[in-house]
TIBAVEX-314782 format. One record per atom (N, C-alpha, C): x, y, z; residue number from 1. Coordinates in Angstrom, 2 decimals. Atoms other than C-alpha are relative to their C-alpha. Layout:
! TIBAVEX-314782
+---------+---------+---------+-----+
!       u !       v !       w ! num !
+---------+---------+---------+-----+
!       X !       Y !       Z ! NUM !
...
+---------+---------+---------+-----+
***
This chain:
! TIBAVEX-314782
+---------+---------+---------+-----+
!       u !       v !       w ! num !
+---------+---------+---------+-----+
!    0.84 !   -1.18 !    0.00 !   1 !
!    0.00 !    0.00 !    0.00 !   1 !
!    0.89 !    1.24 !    0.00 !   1 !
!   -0.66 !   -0.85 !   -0.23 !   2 !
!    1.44 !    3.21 !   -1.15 !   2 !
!   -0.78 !    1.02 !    1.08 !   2 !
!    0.45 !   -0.67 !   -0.36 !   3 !
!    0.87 !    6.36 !    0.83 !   3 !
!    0.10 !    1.27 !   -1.12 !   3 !
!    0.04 !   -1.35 !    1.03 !   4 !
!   -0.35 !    9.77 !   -1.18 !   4 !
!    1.03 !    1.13 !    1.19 !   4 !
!   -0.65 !   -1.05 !   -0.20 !   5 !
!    1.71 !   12.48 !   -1.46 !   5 !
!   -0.57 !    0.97 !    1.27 !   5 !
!    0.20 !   -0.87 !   -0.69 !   6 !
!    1.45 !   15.55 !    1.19 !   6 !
!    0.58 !    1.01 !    0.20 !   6 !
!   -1.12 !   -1.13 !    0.08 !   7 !
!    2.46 !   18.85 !    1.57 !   7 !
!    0.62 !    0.63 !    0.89 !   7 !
!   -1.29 !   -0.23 !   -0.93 !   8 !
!    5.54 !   19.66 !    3.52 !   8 !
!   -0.28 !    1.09 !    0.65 !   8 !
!    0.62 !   -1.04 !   -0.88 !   9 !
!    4.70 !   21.92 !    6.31 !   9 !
!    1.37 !    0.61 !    0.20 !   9 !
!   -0.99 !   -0.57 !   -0.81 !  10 !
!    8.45 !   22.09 !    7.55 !  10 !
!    0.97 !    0.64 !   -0.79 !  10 !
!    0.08 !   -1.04 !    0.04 !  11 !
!    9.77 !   25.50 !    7.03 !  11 !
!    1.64 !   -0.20 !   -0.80 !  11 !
!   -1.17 !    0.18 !    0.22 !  12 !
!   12.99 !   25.94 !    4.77 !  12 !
!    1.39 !    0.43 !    0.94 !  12 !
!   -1.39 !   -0.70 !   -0.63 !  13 !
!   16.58 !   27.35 !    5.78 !  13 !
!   -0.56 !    1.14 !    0.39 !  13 !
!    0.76 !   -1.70 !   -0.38 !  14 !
!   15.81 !   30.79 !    8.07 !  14 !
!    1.56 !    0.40 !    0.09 !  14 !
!   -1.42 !   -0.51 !    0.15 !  15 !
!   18.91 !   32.89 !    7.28 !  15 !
!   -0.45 !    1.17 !    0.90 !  15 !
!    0.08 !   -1.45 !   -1.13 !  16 !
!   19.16 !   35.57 !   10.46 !  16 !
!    0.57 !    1.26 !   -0.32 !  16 !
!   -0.57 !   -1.17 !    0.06 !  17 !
!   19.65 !   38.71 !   10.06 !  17 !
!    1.09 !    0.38 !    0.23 !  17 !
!   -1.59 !   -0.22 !    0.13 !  18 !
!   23.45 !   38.82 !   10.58 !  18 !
!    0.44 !    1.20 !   -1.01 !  18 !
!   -0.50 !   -0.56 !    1.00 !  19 !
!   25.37 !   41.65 !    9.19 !  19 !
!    0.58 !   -0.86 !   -1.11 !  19 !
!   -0.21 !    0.67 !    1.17 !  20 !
!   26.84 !   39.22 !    7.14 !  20 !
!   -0.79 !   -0.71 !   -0.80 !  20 !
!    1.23 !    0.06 !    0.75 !  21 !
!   23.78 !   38.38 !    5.57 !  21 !
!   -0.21 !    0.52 !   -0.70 !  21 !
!    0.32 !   -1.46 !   -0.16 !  22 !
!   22.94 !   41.37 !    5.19 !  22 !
!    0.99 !    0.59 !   -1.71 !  22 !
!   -1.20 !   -0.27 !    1.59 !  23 !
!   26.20 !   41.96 !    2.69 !  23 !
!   -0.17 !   -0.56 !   -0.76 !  23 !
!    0.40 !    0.68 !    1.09 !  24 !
!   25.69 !   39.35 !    1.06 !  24 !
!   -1.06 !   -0.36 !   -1.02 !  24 !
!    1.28 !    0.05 !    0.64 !  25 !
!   22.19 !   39.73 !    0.25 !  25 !
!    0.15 !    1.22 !   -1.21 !  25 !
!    0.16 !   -0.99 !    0.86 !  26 !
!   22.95 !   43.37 !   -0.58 !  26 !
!    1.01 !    0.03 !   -1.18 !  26 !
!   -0.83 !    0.22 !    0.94 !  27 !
!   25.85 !   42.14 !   -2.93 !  27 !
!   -0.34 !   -0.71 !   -1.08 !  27 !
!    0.75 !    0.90 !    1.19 !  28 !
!   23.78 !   39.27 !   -4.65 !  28 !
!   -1.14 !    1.04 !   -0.83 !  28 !
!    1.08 !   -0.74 !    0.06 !  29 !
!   20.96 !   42.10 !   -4.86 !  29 !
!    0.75 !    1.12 !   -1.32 !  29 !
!   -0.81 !   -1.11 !    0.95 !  30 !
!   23.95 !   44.65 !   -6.53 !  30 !
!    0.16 !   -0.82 !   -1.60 !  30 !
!   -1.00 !    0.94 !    1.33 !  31 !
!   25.31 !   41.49 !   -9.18 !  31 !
!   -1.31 !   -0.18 !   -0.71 !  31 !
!    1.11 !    0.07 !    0.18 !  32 !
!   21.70 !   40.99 !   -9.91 !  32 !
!   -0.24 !    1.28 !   -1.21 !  32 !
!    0.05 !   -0.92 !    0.96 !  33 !
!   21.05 !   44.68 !  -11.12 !  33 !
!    0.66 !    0.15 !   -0.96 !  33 !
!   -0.97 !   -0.26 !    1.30 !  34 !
!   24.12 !   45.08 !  -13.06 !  34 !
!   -0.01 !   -1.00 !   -1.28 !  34 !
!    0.34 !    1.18 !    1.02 !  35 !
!   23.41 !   41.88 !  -14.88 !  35 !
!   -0.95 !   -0.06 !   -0.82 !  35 !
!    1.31 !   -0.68 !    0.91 !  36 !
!   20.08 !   43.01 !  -15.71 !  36 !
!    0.03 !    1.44 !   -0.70 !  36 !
!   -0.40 !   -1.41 !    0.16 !  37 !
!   21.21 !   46.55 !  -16.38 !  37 !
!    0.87 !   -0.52 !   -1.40 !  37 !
!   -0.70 !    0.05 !    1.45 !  38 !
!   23.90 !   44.86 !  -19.06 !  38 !
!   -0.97 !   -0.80 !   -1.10 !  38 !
!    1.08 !    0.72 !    0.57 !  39 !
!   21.15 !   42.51 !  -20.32 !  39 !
!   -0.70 !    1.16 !   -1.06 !  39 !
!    0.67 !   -0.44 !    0.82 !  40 !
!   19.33 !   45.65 !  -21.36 !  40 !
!    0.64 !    0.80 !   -0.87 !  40 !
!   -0.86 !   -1.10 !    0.72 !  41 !
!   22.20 !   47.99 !  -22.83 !  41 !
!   -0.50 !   -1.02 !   -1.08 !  41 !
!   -0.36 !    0.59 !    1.77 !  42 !
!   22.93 !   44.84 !  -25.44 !  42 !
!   -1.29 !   -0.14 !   -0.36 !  42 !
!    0.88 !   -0.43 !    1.31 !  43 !
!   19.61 !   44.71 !  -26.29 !  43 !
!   -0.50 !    1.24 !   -0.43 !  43 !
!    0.02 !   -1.73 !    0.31 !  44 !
!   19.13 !   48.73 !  -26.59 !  44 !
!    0.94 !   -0.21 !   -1.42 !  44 !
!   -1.00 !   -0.07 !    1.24 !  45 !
!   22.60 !   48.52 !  -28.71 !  45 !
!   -0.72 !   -0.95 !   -1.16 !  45 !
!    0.41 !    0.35 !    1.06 !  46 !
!   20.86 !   45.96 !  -31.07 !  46 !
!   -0.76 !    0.13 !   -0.82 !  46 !
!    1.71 !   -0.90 !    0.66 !  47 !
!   17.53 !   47.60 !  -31.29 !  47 !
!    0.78 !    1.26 !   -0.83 !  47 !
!   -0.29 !   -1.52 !    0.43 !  48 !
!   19.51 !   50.70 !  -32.35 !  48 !
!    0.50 !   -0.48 !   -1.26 !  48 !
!   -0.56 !    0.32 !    1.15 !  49 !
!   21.76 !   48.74 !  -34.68 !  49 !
!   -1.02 !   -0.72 !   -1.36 !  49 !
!    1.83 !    0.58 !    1.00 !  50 !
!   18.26 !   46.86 !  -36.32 !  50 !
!   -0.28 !    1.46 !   -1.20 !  50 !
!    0.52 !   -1.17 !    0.71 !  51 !
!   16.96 !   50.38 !  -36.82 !  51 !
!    0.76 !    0.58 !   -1.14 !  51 !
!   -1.27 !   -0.98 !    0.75 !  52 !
!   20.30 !   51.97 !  -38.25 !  52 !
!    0.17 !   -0.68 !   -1.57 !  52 !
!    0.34 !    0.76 !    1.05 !  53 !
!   20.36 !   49.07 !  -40.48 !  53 !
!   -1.02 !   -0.40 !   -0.93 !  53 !
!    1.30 !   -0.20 !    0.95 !  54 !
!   16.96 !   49.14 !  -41.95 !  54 !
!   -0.18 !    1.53 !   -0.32 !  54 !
!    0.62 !   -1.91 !    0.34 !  55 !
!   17.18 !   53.32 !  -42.20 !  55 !
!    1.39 !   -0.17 !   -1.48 !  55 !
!   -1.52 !   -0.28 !    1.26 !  56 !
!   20.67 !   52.67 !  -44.42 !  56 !
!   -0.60 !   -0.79 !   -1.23 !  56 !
!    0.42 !    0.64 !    0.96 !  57 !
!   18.65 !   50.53 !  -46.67 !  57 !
!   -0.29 !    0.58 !   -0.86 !  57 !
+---------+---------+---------+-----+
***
């Protein structure tokens, strides 16, 4: 007899408020933006280069 599935009540990892937390959150939080921040330059620069290239046509 199997038993059915159920859903896990118990609570993941609780990371404490530690300054060092804290840095590291606000450092993953910094690498995050900039990653998304370069994400959108190259596609800006390609949208621009699209355009430039269909206006030279």
């Amino acid at each position: 007899m199997s038993k059915s599935a159920s859903v896990e009540t118990t609570p993941g990892p609780v990371l404490l408020p530690t300054p060092e937390v804290q840095q590291a959150q606000h450092l993953l939080a910094r690498q995050q933006i900039a990653a998304a921040m370069e994400r959108a330059r190259r596609a800006a620069d390609a949208d621009i280069a699209e355009r430039q290239a269909v206006l030279s046509r």
